[in-house]
N, C-alpha and C positions, 0 to 999 in steps of 0.2 A: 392641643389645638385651641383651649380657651386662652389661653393664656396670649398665646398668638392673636385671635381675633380681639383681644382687648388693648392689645399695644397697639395695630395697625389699625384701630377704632380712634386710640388717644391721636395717634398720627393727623388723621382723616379731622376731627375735632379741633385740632391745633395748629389748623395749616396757617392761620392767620399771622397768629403767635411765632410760629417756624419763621415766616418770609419778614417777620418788623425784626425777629432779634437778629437774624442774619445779617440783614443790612447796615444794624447797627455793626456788627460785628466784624461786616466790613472795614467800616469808617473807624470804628476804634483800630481796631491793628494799623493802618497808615496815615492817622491825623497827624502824627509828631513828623512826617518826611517829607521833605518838600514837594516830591514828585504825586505824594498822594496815591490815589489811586490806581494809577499806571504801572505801577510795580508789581500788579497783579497780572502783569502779560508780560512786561520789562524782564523778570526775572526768569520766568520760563522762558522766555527768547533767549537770553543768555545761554542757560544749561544746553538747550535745542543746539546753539552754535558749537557750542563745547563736545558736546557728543556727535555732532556730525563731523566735525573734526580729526577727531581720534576712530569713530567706528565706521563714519561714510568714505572720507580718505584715508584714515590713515590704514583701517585692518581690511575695510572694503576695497578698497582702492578706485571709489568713485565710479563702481562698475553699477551697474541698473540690478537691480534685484523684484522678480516675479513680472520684466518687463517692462516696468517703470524707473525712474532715475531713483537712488536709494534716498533722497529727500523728501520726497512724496512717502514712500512705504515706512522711513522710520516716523515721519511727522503723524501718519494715523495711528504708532502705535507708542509714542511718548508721547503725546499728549491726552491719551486715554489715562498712561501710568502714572503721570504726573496728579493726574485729578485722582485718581482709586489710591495712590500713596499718601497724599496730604488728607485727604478723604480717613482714612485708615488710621493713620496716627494721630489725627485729629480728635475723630469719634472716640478710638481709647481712652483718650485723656480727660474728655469731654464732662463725663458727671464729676470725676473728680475735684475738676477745678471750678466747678459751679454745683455742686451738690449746697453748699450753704448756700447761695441765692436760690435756689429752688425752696428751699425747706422756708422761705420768707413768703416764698410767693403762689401762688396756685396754678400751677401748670403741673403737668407728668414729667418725671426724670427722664423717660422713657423719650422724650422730645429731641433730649438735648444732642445725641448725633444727629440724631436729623439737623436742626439748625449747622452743625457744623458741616457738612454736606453742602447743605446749601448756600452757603457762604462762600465754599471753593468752586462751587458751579460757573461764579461769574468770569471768573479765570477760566476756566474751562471754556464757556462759549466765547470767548474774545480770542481763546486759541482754536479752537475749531472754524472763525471767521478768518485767521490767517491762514490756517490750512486751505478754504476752498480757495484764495488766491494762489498759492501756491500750485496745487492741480488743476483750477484753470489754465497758471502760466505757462503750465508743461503737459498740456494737451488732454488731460484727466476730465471728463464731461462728466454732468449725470447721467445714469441711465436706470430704467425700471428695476433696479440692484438695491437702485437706493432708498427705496421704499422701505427695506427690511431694516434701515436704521435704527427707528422706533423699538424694534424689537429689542437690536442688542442693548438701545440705550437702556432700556428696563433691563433687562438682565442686568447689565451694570449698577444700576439703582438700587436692583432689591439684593445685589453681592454685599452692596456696602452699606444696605441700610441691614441686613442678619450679620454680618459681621459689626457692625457699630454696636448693637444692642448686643450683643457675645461678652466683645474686646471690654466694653466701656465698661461692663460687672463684674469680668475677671479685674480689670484694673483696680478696680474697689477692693476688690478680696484679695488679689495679690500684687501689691508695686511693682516687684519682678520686673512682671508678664510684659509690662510697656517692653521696658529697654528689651526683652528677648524678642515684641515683637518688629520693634527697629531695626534686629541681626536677621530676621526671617526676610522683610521686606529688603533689607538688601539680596539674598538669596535669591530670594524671587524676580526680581530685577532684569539678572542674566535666565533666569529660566520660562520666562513668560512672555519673551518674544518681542518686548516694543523697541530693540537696537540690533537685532537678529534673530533669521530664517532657521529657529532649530533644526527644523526637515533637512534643512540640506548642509547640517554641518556633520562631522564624522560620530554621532553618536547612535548605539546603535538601537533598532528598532523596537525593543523593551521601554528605552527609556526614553523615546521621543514618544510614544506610547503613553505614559508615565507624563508624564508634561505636561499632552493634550490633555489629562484631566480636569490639569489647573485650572479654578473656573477663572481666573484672570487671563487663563491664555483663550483661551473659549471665547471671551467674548472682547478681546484685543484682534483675536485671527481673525474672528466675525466681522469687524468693523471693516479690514481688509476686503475682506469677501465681497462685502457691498459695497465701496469709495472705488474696487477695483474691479469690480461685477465678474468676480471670480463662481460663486453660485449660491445658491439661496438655503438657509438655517437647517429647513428639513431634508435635506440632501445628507446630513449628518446627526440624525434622527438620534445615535446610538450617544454621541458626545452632549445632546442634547438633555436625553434623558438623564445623564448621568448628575449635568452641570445643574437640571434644578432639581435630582436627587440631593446633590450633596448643598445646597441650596434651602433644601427644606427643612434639613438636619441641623444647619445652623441655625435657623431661625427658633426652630422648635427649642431647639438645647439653648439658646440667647434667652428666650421668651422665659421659660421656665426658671432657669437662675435667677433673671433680672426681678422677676414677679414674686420668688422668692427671697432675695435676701433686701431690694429696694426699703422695705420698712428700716431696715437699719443700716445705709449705706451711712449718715449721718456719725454712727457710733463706728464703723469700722475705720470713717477716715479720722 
């Protein structure tokens, strides 16, 4: 647990630092295109068309799903994916490709998913502003559901701020690990729910079981729960427990390697 409390200390320390390099980090990735910064909504609008295409008409058949039109139900749960995928493969790679600017400069290595996180964020809330139009359009209100949002968003936050500090040290230590973890996140894709209702496809009750583990499905189904005021976090105490059980384990085991081999990420790469 020290080890923990000192990364989320440097975190806490460094927020400043986090929000100037991210912005920068913005601007650098689309200074050379002409559209610029739009392309950070532009292009998950595409994919968005892309996939409601083939899964909302083509394999749904444009039928409403838990109630609502399946445009609303995939839109809260690919634009969740979209942010925790870029989020994910990002952080991995994150010290690696900045481990020599660090070693110049005096910041924590420890930082550097985080800045990457929050870089994809902005994408993220510009898709989350076309979603409320979109469930506006089609009758989708707020209600007292939505209060619980906050919650999932930190579950989301702290999945991929233990998973960043994990990903980004195994990446150091093993090149691999990235490319294996690009074949997992496509796995996980179809299995965590943001293009279809696992529950009610034909698989059977072990492994829909099995699933709800996922804490990416946990806290994708969550956001449904609340946009669709289906019912509230502690109604499901036990997937709860579980999701910042295995939550805590990553952080701990991130912490610990990161804290031990950081001194020489420099000689590893």
């Amino acid at each position: 647990m020290k080890n923990v409390m000192l990364i989320l200390k440097e975190q806490l320390e460094n927020i400043g630092i986090i929000r100037r390099v991210s912005k920068y980090e913005e601007r650098a990735t689309y200074q050379s295109h002409y559209l610029g910064l739009m392309w950070q909504f532009l292009n998950p609008l595409i994919q968005i068309g892309i996939y409601y295409l083939i899964f909302g008409i083509g394999v749904n058949g444009g039928r409403n799903v838990s109630g609502v039109p399946f445009i609303v139900w995939m839109l809260i749960g690919i634009i969740v994916w979209f942010f925790v995928n870029s989020s994910l493969l990002g952080g991995s790679n994150s010290i690696y490709h900045k481990v020599g600017m660090v070693s110049k400069m005096k910041f924590p290595v420890s930082i550097l998913p985080s800045i990457n996180m929050m870089s994809n964020i902005v994408s993220y809330w510009w898709m989350m502003v076309i979603l409320m139009g979109v469930m506006f359009f089609f009758g989708v209100y707020p209600t007292i559901f939505w209060l619980q949002y906050i919650y999932y968003f930190v579950c989301m936050i702290m999945f991929l701020f233990a998973m960043g500090i994990l990903n980004s040290t195994i990446t150091i230590l093993i090149r691999d690990y990235h490319i294996m973890l690009q074949s997992i996140l496509r796995l996980l894709f179809y299995i965590s729910g943001p293009i279809w209702d696992v529950e009610t496809r034909s698989f059977p009750d072990w492994l829909v079981n099995l699933f709800q583990i996922n804490p990416i499905y946990y806290f994708i189904d969550g956001f449904r729960d609340t946009f669709l005021s289906r019912q509230w976090f502690w109604e499901k105490p036990t997937l709860s427990l579980i999701f910042w059980g295995i939550i805590s384990i990553i952080l701990i085991l991130g912490s610990h390697i990161h804290m031990k081999f950081r001194a020489r990420f420099v000689d590893y790469i």
